[in-house]
Phi, psi and omega in degrees: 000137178270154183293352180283320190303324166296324197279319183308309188336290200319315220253342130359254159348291159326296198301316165326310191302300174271010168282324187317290169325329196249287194314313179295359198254323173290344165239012133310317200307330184282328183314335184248346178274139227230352186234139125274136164280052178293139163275165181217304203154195167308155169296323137318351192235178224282338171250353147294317186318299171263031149276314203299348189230347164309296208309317192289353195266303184278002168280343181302337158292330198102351184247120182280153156261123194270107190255110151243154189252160181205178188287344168159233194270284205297332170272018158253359172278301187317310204263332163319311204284337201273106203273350162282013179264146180283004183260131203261282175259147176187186198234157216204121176273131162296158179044041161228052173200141168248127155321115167235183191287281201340327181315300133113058156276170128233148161281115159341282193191154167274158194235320189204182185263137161226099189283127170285119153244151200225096179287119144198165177315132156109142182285350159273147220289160141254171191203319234225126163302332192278350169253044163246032158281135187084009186247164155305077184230124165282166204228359210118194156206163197293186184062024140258174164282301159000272167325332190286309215279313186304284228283303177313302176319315183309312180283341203264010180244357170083013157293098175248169158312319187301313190265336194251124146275116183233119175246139178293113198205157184253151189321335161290325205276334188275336164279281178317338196289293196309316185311300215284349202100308172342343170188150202253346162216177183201112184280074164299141165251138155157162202275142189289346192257044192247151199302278186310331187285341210260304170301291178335305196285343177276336193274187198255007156314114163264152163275137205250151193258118211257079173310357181231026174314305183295330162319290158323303189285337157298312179291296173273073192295018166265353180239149195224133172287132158206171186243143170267124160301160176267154211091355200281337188284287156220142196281011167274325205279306159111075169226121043242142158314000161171110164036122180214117176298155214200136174256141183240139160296203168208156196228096155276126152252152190225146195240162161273168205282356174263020197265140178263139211336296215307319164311292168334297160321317183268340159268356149320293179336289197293325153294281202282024170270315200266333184248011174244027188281188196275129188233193135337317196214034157218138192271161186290126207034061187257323175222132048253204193188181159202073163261054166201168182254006195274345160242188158281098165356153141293149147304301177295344181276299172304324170281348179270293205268036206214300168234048178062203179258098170337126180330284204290005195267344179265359192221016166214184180293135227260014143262356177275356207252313191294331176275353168287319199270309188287291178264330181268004106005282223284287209289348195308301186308331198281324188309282195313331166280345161289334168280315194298334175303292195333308209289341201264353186281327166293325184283349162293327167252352145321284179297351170279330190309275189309355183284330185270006131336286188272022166265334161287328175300307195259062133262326172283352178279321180305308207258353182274332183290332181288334161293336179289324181297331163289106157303333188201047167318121149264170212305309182332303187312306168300330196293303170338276233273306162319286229289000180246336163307301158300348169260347171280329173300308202288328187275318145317326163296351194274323195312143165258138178210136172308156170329316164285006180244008175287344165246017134298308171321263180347312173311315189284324163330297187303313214285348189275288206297344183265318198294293185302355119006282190295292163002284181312310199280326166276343157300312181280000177277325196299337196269350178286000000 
């Protein structure tokens, strides 16, 4: 082997080695990883909660959920979008956020509905937003959905800063301000079986009925109309005392576009464990769902709800299923052209084999016509003729050939041996 040909070997070899490596590393990888990273929300609120009923679920896996709390949806949009952060998954209000491709979000699944109640003071009934004009109200506080949703349903009924005291406040601080008098309506999120939601429907608080719900929600398509029933807090009490509409968000959850398939499956799983029973205001298995626009679907989602959870995702472990289903899918044209490559390399290295033959064969075929073509050679002529005979022997004795090719040699031997034959036979007509 010559050093050039050796040194392409080494680097040959090198380069196999690191396709090898980065392919095992690409189906290893969910295999070792043992965390997700969720932003979730308040330590209190409607998105700690179902991290907080995730986590055991997905331990069943082997995947711990690494839970941070944050002020709510625009800051867990804020910490998503940003690809040097380390938060992986979260949870996202529709329509407190604009989406660009660039973000490189996606949805999992939307998981529940989170109906806005509007709390307030005074013996007169409201139905209508334009009568907190001129009022005391809190709206959230930032960096929530909460906030985003509140300010906005406001203008569009003309409750602004300029005419309103509208203050920021967190869901405890918005409970006491009404309780003390401090303030005259408040705008809460959150499912009615929720700590605060639960004190609220209970307190000497009226709940306000959004008589211009369908109107609202054409405008603002990221909110959905629902009914609280009446009776639903309680049916001794008989509260609320009669049907009360209600505008709702939706609680997406969203991952970055990097998420790997095999996660994405489990957490699939772990929403339809926590969201998909029967509430107030969804029938059993209404959610999750991807019934919204606001990111661009997973692969895997569209395929969960479309045909359950992939065959091999049940019965084997869920990276190895996912790379069975994924990447060798993805290698099949290739398997098959690397097998007819297997099958065409013998006959390809036969023939290379047999090529350093056949440089030989016609140096001896070029000289036996020249001797038949010679009539009267002289001693020179023959001298020639030995000294190329022999150097075509000596440089065939040289050829290296696998075992199985020794009586292709040997054959070129004989065929040396016949030539020089001739040779002999035109020296001896020359001296007669």
């Amino acid at each position: 082997m010559t050093p050039r040909r050796r040194r392409l070997l080494v680097i040959g070899a090198i380069v196999l080695l690191a396709v090898l490596g980065w392919a095992l590393a690409a189906v290893l990888e969910p295999a070792f990883r043992h965390t997700i990273v969720i932003t979730s929300g308040a330590d209190k609120g409607i998105y700690r909660g179902f991290a907080d009923r995730y986590a055991p679920i997905l331990a069943r896996d082997g995947i711990k959920l690494d839970i941070r709390s944050s002020s709510g949806s625009v800051e867990n949009y804020e910490r998503l979008k940003d690809p040097d952060s380390e938060y992986e998954v979260g949870f996202i209000q529709s329509g407190t956020t604009s989406p660009n491709e660039t973000d490189h979000l996606q949805t999992i699944a939307a998981v529940s509905y989170e109906p806005i109640w509007v709390f307030y003071r005074g013996d007169a009934t409201v139905n209508r937003l334009a009568q907190l004009r001129g009022k005391r109200v809190s709206v959230g506080v930032p960096g929530s959905g909460l906030l985003n949703v509140s300010q906005v349903l406001l203008a569009y009924s003309g409750v602004t800063r300029d005419n309103t005291t509208l203050l920021e406040m967190d869901a405890d601080k918005a409970y006491q301000g009404l309780e003390r008098g401090q303030l005259d309506a408040a705008f809460f999120i959150g499912r009615p079986d929720a700590a605060m939601q639960t004190t609220l429907l209970n307190s000497d608080l009226k709940l306000m009925s959004f008589a211009q719900a369908d109107a609202l929600v054409q405008k603002f398509t990221s909110l959905s109309k629902v009914i609280f029933p009446r009776a639903s807090t309680s049916i001794v009490n008989d509260l609320p005392q009669s049907d009360v509409t209600l505008l709702a968000a939706t609680a997406l959850l969203v991952s970055k576009d990097t998420l790997h398939p095999a996660l994405a499956y489990l957490l699939l799983d772990a929403a339809r464990t926590v969201h998909g029973g029967e509430d107030y205001f969804t029938p059993l298995g209404a959610f999750p769902n991807l019934n919204t626009e606001e990111f661009p679907f997973s692969d895997e989602s569209v395929r969960y709800f479309r045909s359950g959870r992939p065959f091999l995702q049940r019965y084997l472990p869920f990276w190895l299923a996912s790379f069975i289903e994924r990447r060798l899918l993805i290698l099949l044209p290739f398997m098959a052209l690397l097998l007819g490559l297997l099958q065409a390399l013998p006959r390809m290295l036969e023939a290379r084999i047999k090529k350093r033959l056949v440089v030989w064969y016609r140096e001896i075929k070029s000289l036996e016509d020249e001797i038949w073509k010679s009539t009267q050679p002289g001693p020179e002529q023959i001298a020639q003729w030995r000294d190329e005979i022999e150097q075509i022997d000596a440089y065939a004795s040289q050829i290296r050939m696998p075992q199985r090719y020794f009586q292709d040699v040997y054959a070129l031997k004989q065929a040396i041996g016949v030539v020089r034959n001739r040779i002999a036979q035109a020296a001896w007509k020359g001296k007669e």
